[in-house]
N, C-alpha and C positions, 0 to 999 in steps of 0.2 A: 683561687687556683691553688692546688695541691702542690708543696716543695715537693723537688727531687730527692728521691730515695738514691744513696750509695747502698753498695752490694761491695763483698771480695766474691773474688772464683777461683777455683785451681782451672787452668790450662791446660789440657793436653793434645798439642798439635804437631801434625807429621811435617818432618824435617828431611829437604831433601837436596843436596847438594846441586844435582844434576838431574839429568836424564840415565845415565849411566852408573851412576853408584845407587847402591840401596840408603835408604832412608829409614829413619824411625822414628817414632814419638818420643817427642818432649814434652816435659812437665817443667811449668811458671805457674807462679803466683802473683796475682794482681788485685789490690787493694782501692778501695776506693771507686768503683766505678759506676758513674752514676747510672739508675737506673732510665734517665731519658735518652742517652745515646744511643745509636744505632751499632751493632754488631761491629762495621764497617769501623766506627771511632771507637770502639773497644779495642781494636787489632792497631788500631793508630796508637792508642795509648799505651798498649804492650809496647810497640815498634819504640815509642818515647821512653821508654824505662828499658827495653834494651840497648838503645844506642849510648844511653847514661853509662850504662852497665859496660859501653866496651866491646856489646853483644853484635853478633849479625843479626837483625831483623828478618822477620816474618814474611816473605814475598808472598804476594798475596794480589788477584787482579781485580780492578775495579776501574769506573769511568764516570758515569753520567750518576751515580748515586741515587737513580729517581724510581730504580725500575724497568729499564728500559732499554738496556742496552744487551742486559745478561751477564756481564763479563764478571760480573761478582757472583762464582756460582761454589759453595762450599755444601762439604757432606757436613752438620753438625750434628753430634747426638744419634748420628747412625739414617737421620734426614738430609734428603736434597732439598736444600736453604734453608734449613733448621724447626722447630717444631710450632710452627704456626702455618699456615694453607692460605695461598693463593698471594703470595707474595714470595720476594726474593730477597738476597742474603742482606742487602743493602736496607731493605725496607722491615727487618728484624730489628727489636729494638731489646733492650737487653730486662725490660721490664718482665719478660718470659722468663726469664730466669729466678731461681732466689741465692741469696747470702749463704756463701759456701759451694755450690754448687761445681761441681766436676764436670766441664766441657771437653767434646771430646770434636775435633777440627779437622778436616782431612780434606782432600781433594778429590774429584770424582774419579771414580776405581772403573778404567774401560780400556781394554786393547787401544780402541781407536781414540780415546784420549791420553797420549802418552804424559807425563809428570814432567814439569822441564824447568823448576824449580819450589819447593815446599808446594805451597797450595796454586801453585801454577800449573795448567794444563794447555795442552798442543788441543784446540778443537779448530784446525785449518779444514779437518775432515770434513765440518760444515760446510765452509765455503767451497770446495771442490766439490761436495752433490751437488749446493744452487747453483755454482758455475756447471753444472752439467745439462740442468736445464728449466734452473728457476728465475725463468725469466720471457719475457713478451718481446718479440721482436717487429719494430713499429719503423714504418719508412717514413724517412725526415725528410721527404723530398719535395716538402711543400707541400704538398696534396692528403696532409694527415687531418684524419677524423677527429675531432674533439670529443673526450670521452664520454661525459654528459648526452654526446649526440646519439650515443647507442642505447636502446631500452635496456635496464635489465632487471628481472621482477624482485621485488623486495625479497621475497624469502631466498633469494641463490644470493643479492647481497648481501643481507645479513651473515650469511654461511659465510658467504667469501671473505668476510672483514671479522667474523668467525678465526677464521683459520689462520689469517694476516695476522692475526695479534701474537702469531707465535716472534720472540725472541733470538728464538736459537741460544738457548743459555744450557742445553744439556742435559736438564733434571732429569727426562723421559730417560736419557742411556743411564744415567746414574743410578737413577733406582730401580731401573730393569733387570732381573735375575740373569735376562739375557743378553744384555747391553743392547739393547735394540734403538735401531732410531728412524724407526717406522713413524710414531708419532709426529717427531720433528720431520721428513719427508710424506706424510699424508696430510700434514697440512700448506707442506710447499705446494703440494701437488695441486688441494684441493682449491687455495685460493684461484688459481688460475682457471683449473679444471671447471669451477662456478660461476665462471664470464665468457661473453661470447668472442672479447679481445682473448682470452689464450685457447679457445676450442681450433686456432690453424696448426698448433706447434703441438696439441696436447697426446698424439701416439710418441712422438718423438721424445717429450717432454718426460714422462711417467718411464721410459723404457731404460733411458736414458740417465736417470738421477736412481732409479732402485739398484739401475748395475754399479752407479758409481759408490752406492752405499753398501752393497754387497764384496766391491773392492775393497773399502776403509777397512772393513774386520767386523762391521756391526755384526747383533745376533737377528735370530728372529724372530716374531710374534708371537707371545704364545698367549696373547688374551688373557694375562694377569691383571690389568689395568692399573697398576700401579703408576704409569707411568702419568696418565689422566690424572690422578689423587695428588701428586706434586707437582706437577705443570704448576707455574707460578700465574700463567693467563687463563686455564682451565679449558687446554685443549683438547677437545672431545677425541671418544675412541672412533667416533663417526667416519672421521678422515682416514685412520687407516683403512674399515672398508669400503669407502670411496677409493681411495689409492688403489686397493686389491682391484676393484671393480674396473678402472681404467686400464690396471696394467693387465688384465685379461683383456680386456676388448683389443687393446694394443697388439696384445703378442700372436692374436688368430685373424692380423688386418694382411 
């Protein structure tokens, strides 16, 4: 088995007080970094040689480190979660890089993700579309159907667990020209949309979650597909015209 390779880097990551003051890049230098860690412990080992330093550390979001959560979502390199495909910021490891190398650290740039400390961002605007209407409403009155108990053809579940794998980690608006987050709501939609449990709530549901995305500030579509190429689970453009498709049937019921 191959030792680990050290690397130095220069740093340069956006620095932001607040939500209210402007912010700007900083440049560090970090020495020593092995090349098996992950992104995530590179930012830890900065944090460990600012606190030495006396320094405020790097706020920076993270959770379940596996992939899975999303909350580790960084622009690296001018990339949503840095320059490898079909993973996230957590599951970057620093072997991508080489010795010397100039990183450059930012936070996702969106209206509706406001900045609310360095690489920290507000994406509540998430959960206020799913709370609009990504979700199944099932009577617990005793009399409920066991899911299993309803057919439903492979190929709409495949779609469906397709579309389920999305995240909610943001790349689609970040690297959208137009901050769009169509992607991330045509796969809310479509999970449900692809089962016969959300076809009761599905005019409501689609009418419902596009208005509340068009409240947040999102942009809209314009079929760059950008947003597909950093998806970290590789969520199709399929779903947005699925979503199109729904919220027309929706809007002439």
């Amino acid at each position: 088995m191959a030792s680990s390779k050290f690397i130095n880097i220069n740093l340069k990551i956006w620095r932001q007080k607040n939500a209210k003051e402007k912010g700007k890049i900083e440049t560090y230098r970090l020495d020593k970094v092995s090349t098996d860690s992950s992104f995530l412990e590179m930012l830890d080992q900065l944090n460990e040689q600012l606190v030495s330093e006396r320094k405020e550390p790097v706020a920076f979001d993270h959770d379940c480190r596996e992939g899975i959560c999303g909350m580790c979502s960084l622009f690296i390199n001018g990339r949503a979660h840095g320059p490898d495909t079909g993973i996230t910021t957590c599951q970057l490891h620093m072997r991508m890089f080489k010795d010397n190398d100039t990183i450059f650290v930012e936070p996702w740039r969106s209206k509706a993700f406001p900045v609310v400390k360095d690489l920290v961002v507000d994406r509540s605007a998430f959960d206020r579309i799913q709370q609009a209407g990504g979700f199944v409403s099932v009577n617990t009155s005793g009399n409920t159907i066991d899911a299993n108990a309803t057919p439903v053809p492979k190929h709409d579940a495949d779609r469906a667990f397709e579309a389920a794998a999305c995240i909610g980690c943001g790349a689609c608006v970040a690297t959208c020209k137009n901050g769009s987050a169509m992607l991330f709501v045509g796969a809310k939609v479509s999970q449900y949309a692809l089962l016969p449990q959300g076809k009761v709530e599905a005019t409501q549901r689609v009418l419902n979650m596009v208005r509340q995305m068009d409240e947040e500030g999102f942009g809209n579509c314009t079929n760059t597909g950008a947003c597909e190429v950093e998806c970290p689970k590789g969520i199709s453009l399929e779903n947005i015209a699925r979503m199109n498709r729904e919220y027309l049937v929706a809007s002439i019921k």
